[in-house]
C-alpha positions in Angstrom: 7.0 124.2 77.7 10.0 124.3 75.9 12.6 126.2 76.7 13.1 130.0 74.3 16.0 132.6 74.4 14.4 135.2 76.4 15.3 132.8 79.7 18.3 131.1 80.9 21.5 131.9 80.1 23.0 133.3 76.5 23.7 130.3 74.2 27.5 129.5 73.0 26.7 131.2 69.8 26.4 134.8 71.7 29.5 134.2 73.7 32.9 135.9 73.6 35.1 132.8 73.3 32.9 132.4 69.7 33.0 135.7 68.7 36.9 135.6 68.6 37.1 132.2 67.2 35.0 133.6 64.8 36.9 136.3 64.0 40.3 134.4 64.0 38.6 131.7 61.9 38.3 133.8 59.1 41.7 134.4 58.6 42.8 131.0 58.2 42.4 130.9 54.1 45.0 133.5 53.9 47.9 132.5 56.6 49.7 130.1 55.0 50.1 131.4 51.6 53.1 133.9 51.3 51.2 136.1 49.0 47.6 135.8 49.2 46.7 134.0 45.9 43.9 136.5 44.8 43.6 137.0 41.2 44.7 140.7 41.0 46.9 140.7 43.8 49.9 140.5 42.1 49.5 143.0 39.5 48.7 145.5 42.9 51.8 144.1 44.6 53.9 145.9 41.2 52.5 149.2 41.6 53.1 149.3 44.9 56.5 148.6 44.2 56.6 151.9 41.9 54.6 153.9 44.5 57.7 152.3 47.1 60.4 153.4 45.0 63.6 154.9 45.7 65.5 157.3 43.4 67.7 154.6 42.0 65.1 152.3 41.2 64.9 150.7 38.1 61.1 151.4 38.1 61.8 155.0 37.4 62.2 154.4 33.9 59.3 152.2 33.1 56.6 153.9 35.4 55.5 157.2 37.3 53.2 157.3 40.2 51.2 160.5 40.8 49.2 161.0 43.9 45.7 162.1 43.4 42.5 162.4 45.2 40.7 159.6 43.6 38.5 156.7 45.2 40.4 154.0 45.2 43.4 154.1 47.4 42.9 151.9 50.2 45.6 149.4 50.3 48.0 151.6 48.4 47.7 153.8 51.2 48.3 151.7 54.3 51.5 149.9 52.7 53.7 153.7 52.5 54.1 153.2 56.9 53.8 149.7 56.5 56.3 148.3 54.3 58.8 150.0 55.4 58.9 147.9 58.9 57.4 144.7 57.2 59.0 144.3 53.8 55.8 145.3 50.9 54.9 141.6 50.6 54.3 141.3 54.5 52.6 144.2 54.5 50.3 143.5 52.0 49.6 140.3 53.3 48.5 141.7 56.8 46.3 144.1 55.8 45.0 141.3 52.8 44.2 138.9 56.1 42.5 141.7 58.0 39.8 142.2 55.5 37.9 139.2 56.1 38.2 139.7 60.0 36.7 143.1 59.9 34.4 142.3 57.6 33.1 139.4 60.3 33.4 141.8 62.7 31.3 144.2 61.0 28.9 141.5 60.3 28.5 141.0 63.8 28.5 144.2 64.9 25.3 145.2 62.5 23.7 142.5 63.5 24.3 143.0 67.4 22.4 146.5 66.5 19.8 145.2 64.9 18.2 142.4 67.0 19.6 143.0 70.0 21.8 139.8 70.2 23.6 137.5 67.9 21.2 135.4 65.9 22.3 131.9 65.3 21.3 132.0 61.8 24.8 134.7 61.6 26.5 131.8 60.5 25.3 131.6 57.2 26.5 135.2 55.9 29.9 134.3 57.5 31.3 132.7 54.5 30.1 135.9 51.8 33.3 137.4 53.2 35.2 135.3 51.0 33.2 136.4 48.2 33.9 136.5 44.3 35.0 140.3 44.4 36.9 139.7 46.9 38.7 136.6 45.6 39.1 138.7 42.3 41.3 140.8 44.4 39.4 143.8 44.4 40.9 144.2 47.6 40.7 148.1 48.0 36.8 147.9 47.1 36.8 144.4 50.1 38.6 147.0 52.4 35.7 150.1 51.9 32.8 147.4 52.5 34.7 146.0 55.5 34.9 149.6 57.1 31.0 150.2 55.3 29.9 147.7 57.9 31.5 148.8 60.4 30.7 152.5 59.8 27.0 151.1 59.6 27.2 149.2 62.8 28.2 152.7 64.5 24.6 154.4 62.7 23.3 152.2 64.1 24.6 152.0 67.4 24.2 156.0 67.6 20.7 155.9 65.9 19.3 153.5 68.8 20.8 155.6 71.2 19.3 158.9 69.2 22.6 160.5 69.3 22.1 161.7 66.1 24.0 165.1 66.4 27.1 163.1 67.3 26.6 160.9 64.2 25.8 163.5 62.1 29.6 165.2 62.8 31.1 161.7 63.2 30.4 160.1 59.3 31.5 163.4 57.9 35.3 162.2 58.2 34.1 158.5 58.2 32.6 158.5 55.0 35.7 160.6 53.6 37.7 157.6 54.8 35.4 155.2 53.4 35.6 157.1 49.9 39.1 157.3 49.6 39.2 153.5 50.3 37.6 152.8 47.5 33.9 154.4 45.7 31.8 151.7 45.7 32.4 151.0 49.3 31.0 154.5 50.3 28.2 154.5 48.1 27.3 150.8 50.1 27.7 152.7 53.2 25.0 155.5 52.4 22.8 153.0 51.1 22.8 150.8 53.9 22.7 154.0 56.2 20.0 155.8 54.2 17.6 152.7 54.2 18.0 151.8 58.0 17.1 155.6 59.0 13.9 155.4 56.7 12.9 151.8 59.0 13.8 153.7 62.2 12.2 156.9 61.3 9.0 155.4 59.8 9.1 152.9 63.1 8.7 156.5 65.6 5.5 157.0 63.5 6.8 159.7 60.1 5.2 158.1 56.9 7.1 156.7 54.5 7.6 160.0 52.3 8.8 161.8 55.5 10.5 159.0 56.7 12.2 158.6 53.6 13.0 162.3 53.4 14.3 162.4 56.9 16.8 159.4 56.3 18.1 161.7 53.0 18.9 164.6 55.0 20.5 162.5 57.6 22.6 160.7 55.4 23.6 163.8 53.1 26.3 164.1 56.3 28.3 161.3 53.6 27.9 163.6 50.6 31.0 165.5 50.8 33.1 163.0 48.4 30.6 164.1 46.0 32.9 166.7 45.3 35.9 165.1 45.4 34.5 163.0 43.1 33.2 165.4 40.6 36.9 166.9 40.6 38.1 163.8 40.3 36.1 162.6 37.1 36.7 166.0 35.6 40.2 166.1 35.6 40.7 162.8 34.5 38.9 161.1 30.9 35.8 159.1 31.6 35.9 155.6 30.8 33.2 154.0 29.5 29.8 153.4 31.0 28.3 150.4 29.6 26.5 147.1 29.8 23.2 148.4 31.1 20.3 146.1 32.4 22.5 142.7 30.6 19.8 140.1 32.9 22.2 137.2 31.5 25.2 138.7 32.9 23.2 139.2 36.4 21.7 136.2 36.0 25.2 134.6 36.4 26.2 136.9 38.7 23.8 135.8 41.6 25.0 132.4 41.2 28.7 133.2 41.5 28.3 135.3 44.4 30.9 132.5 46.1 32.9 131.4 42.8 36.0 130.0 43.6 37.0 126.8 41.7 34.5 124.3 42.1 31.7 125.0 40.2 28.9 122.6 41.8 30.8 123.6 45.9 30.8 127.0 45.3 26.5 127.0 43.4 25.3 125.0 46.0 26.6 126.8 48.8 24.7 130.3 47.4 21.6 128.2 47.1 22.1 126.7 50.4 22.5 130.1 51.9 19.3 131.0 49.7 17.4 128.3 51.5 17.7 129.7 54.6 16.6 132.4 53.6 13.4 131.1 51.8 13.0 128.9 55.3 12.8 132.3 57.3 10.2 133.8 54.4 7.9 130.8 55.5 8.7 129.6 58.8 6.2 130.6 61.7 8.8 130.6 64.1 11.3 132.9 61.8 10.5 136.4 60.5 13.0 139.1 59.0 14.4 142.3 60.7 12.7 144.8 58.3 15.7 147.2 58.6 17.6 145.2 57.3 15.2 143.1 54.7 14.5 146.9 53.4 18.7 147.1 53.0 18.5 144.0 51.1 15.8 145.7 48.9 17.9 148.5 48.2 21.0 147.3 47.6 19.4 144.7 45.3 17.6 147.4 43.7 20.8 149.5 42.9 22.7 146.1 41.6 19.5 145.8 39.1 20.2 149.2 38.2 24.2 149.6 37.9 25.9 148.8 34.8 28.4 145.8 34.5 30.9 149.0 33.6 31.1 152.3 35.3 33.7 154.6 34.2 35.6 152.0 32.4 36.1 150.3 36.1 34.4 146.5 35.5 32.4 144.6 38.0 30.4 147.3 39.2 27.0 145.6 39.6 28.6 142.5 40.1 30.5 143.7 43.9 27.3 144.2 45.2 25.8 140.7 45.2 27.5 139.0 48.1 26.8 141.7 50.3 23.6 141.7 49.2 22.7 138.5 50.2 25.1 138.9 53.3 22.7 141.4 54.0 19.5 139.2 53.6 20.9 136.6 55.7 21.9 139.0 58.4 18.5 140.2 58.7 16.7 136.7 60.0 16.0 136.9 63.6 13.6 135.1 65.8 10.0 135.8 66.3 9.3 136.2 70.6 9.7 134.2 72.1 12.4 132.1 70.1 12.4 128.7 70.3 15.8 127.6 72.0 15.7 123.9 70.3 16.0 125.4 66.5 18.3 128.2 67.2 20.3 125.1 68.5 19.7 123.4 65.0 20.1 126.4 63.0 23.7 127.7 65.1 24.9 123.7 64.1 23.9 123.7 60.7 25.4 127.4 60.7 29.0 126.9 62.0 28.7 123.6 59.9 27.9 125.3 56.9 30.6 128.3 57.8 33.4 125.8 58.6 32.6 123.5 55.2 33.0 126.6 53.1 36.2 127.9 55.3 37.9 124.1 54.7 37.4 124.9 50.8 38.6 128.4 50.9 41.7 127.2 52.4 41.7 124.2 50.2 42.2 126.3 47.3 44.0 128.8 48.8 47.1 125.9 49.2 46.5 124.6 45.8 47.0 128.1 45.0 49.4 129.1 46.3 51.5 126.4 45.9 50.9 126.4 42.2 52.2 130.0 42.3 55.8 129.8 44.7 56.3 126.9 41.8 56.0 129.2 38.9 57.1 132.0 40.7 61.0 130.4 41.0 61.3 132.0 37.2 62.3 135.1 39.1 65.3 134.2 40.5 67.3 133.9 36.9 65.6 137.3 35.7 68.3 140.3 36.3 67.2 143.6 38.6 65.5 145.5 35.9 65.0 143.4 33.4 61.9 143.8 30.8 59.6 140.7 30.6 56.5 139.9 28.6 54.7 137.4 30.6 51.5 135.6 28.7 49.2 133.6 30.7 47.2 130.9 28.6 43.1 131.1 29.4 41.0 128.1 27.6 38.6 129.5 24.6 35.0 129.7 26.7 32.6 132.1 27.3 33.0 130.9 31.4 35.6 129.2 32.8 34.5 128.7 36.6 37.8 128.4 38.4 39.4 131.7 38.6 42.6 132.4 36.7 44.5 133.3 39.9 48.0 133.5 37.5 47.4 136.2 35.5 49.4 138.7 36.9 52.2 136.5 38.0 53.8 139.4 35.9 53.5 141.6 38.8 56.1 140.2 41.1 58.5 141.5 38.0 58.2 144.8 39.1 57.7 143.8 42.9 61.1 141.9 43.2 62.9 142.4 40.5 62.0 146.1 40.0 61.5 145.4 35.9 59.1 146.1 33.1 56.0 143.5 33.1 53.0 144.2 30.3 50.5 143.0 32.7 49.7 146.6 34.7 46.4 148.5 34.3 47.5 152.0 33.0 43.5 153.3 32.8 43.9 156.7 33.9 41.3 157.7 36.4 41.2 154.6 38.0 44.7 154.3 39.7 47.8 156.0 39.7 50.3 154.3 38.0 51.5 156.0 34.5 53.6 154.2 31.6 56.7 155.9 30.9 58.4 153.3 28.5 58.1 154.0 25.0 57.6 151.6 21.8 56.2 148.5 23.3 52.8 149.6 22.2 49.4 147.5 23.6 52.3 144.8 25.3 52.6 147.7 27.8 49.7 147.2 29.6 47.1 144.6 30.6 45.1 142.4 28.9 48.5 141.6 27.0 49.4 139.2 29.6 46.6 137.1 28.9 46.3 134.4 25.5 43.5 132.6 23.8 44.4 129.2 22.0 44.6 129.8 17.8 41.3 128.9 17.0 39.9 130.9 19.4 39.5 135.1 18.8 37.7 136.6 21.1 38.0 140.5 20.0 40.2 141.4 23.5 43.1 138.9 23.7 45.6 137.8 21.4 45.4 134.3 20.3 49.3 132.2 21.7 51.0 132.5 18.2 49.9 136.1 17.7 51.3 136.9 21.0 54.4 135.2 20.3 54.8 137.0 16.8 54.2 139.6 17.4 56.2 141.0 20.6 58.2 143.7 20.0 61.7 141.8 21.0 63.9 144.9 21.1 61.7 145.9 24.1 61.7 143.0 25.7 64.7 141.1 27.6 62.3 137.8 28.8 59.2 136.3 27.6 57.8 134.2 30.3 55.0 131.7 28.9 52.3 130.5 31.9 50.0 128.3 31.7 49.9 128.6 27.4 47.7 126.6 25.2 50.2 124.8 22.3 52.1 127.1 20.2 54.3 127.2 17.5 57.3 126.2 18.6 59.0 127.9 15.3 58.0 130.8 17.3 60.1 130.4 19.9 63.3 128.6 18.0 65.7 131.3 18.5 65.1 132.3 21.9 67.2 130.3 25.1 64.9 128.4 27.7 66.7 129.8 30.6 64.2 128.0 33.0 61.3 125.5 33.3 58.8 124.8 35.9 55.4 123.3 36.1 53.6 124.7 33.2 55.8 127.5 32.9 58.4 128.2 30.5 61.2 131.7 30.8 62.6 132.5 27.5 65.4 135.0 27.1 65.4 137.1 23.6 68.5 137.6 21.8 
C-alpha cells in the first residue's frame, strides 16, 4: 500500500523552515535594485516627493497636493511616518518588497483555511505575485490584494470557527483599510468573501438562493466605502468608462498575466500554470476545493464583465487575471486519501517551477535596474529646481512585450532634484497631485514623456520630432531624451549636451 498524507509525519512542503523560505524567497527580485524598477514607480516616487514637501521646496511652485478620501492611497500613506526615518526612496522600497511577501503569505494563509494543510500544488500560484499589474507598478492596487488575501484568510478562519459575530464587527474597519488602499482591492476582497460564504452556507444545507442571499448579507459588513465612494466620485469629474466586452484585449490579457520581458518565458509559464490546472480537472487522484473553484468563477466572471477603463483609471479588467488564476491554482487539493508519491512530484515540479520564474524575475530586475542607475546619473548636472522635459522613445507596434520600465525616469526630477518633470498623472479623481505651473500646456502631464518614431502616429503620443518642435522652451530648463527613436538633429542644434550616457542624452535650452 502506498504510503498517503493522512499518516506519517507532515511533508517538507507543510513545514515552518519552508514557509519562511518561502516567504523570504519572494523578496529576492526586489533587494538588490535601489529603486525597484517597476514601470510606474518612479512617476509615484515624484508625487510623493510633493506630498513630502517642506515650505521651501521647490515643488511648491509646480504642484499642490490635497488630501482626500479617495481609493487609492495606499503607499502614499505609509511613506508620511516612513520617510522621514528612512529617506522616501528607502521607504518606498520596503514597503515595495513587502508586497510580494504578504501576498505569499496571504496565499498561504487562504489555502491553510481551505484544505486544512498546505497543498504541494501551492507552488504554482507562488510566482502570480509577481504579476503584470504588479510589475506595471500598480503598487497601491498590489498592496489592497495583498491585504484582500489576508483579510480573506481571516473570513475564513472566523467562518470555520462560526464566529461570525466577531467577523461581522471585524471587516467593518478591515474593509475601510482595504478601500483606502486602493478600490479594486476591496472590491476583490468582497468577492472573494461573498463567494466562499455562499460554498460554506450552501455546504450546512441552505440552497443556493438562500445561500447566496446569506453570503450577501454577511458580506454587506464591507459596504461602508460605498459611501465614501459615492462622495468621492461626486465631488470629483468622472473619467471615462470604456472599452466594454473588447474579447481581443482579454484575449491578450490571459496570456500576459506574467509579462515581463521575455515573451515565450513569461507565455509558457501561464500555460504551464494552466496545465496544472487542466491536470487537476482530469486527474482521479486530484479534485478542486469548490470554495475556491466557485472564487475563480466569480472573479473570472467580473473580469469578463469590467471594462478595460473605469473612471478614466486603465487596467481595470486586466488587474484581476493573475489573481484569478492564483485563485484557481490555489484551489487544487487532494482527493482522500492523497497519494504521498505525487504530492512529492507535484511539491518538486512546484518549487522548480516557483524558483525558475523567481531566477527570471530577478534576472530582469538587475538588467533593470542597472539600465536605470546608468541613465539616472543625468541627475547629478540638473540644478535643485530645475524644469525638465524628459521623452522616452517606445517602438511603433501595437505590443511591445517587454515592459517599458523607463518611462517615468522623469519622476526622480521631482524626487531628487525637487523640479518640474511632464511625466506626472494630473487626472483628478484618481490621485492627489494638482498642476500649478502655467503655459507648458499637454508637456505638463503624462503621456508627454513618452515618443513614437516619425512614421508612426498613433493618435496619443507625439511622434520624436513633434516632440522636439514643439516644447515650449521658455518653460523648460532641460530636455532629457531616453531611449529616442532617430530624430532630427536640426532639432536639437542650438541646445548644449550637458551629459551622455547609455541611450540617454541631457540637453540644456538656452
Amino acid at each position: 500500500m502506498q504510503p498517503n498524507l493522512t499518516t506519517g509525519p507532515r511533508p517538507w512542503w507543510e513545514s515552518r523552515l519552508c514557509m519562511v523560505l518561502i516567504v523570504l524567497l519572494s523578496t529576492l527580485p526586489l533587494l538588490y535594485p535601489p529603486i525597484p524598477p517597476l514601470v510606474d514607480m518612479f512617476g509615484h516616487l515624484g508625487r510623493y516627493r510633493v506630498e513630502l514637501a517642506g515650505p521651501g521646496s521647490p515643488l511648491h511652485q509646480y504642484y499642490s497636493y490635497h488630501w482626500a478620501a479617495i481609493g487609492n492611497l495606499g503607499v502614499d500613506v505609509l511613506v508620511l511616518p516612513l520617510a522621514p526615518l528612512l529617506g522616501l526612496e528607502l521607504a518606498v522600497k520596503l514597503i515595495v518588497v513587502l508586497i510580494p511577501a504578504l501576498t505569499v503569505i496571504g496565499f498561504l494563509w487562504v489555502a491553510r483555511e481551505v484544505h486544512g494543510r498546505i497543498p504541494p500544488t501551492i507552488f504554482f500560484a507562488l510566482p502570480f505575485v509577481y504579476s503584470f499589474p504588479f510589475l506595471f507598478g500598480f503598487v497601491n492596487f498590489a498592496l489592497s490584494v495583498a491585504l484582500a488575501f489576508l483579510a480573506f484568510g481571516l473570513w475564513l478562519r472566523l467562518g470555520r470557527q462560526e464566529r461570525t459575530t466577531l467577523r461581522g464587527w471585524l471587516f467593518v474597519p478591515i474593509s475601510i483599510v482595504v478601500f483606502f488602499a486602493h478600490t479594486y482591492g476591496w472590491g476583490m476582497l468582497g468577492l472573494l468573501c461573498f463567494s466562499a460564504d455562499a460554498v460554506r452556507l450552501h455546504d450546512r444545507g441552505r440552497t443556493w438562493f438562500k445561500a447566496g442571499f446569506e453570503a450577501a448579507l454577511h458580506t454587506s459588513v464591507m459596504a461602508f466605502p460605498i459611501l465614501i465612494m459615492l462622495a468621492w466620485r461626486s465631488e470629483a469629474p468622472s473619467g471615462m468608462t470604456t472599452d466594454w466586452f473588447e474579447w481581443r484585449i482579454k484575449w491578450r490579457w490571459m496570456f500576459s498575466a506574467l509579462r515581463d520581458r521575455w515573451g515565450a518565458y513569461d507565455i509558457f509559464s501561464v500555460a504551464f500554470a494552466a496545465v496544472i490546472f487542466l491536470f487537476a480537472l482530469v486527474s482521479p487522484k486530484l479534485t478542486l476545493s469548490r470554495n475556491l473553484a466557485f472564487s475563480a468563477i466569480v472573479l473570472a466572471c467580473s473580469f469578463l464583465l469590467l471594462p478595460r477603463i473605469v473612471f478614466g483609471s486603465a487596467y481595470a479588467d486586466m488587474r484581476l487575471v493573475p489573481y484569478m488564476m492564483a485563485t484557481a491554482v490555489l484551489a487544487i487539493r487532494f482527493r482522500e486519501p492523497g497519494n504521498r508519491g505525487l504530492a512529492q512530484m507535484l511539491a518538486v515540479v512546484g518549487v522548480a517551477f516557483a524558483l525558475v520564474r523567481l531566477a527570471g524575475t530577478t534576472a530582469s530586475m538587475t538588467i533593470a535596474a542597472n539600465d536605470q542607475q546608468a541613465k539616472l546619473a543625468a541627475l547629478d548636472h540638473i540644478p535643485r529646481g530645475a524644469r525638465v522635459a524628459s521623452f522616452n522613445g517606445l517602438p511603433c507596434v501595437v505590443v511591445m512585450w517587454s515592459l517599458p520600465r523607463n518611462g517615468h525616469l522623469g519622476g526622480l526630477v521631482l524626487a531628487r532634484r525637487e523640479g518640474f518633470s511632464n511625466d506626472q498623472w494630473l487626472t483628478e479623481g484618481l490621485n492627489l497631485l494638482r498642476l500649478k505651473y502655467q503655459g507648458v500646456g499637454s508637456y505638463g502631464y503624462d503621456p508627454s514623456e513618452i515618443v513614437r518614431p516619425n512614421h508612426c502616429r498613433d493618435g496619443l503620443h507625439r511622434t520624436v520630432d513633434d516632440a522636439l518642435a514643439n516644447v515650449p522652451r521658455d518653460k523648460f530648463d532641460y530636455v532629457w531624451v531616453i531611449d529616442v527613436p532617430p530624430y532630427d538633429p536640426k532639432l536639437v542644434a542650438d541646445w548644449t549636451p550637458v551629459w551622455r550616457g547609455p541611450g540617454s542624452i541631457l540637453y540644456q535650452l538656452h
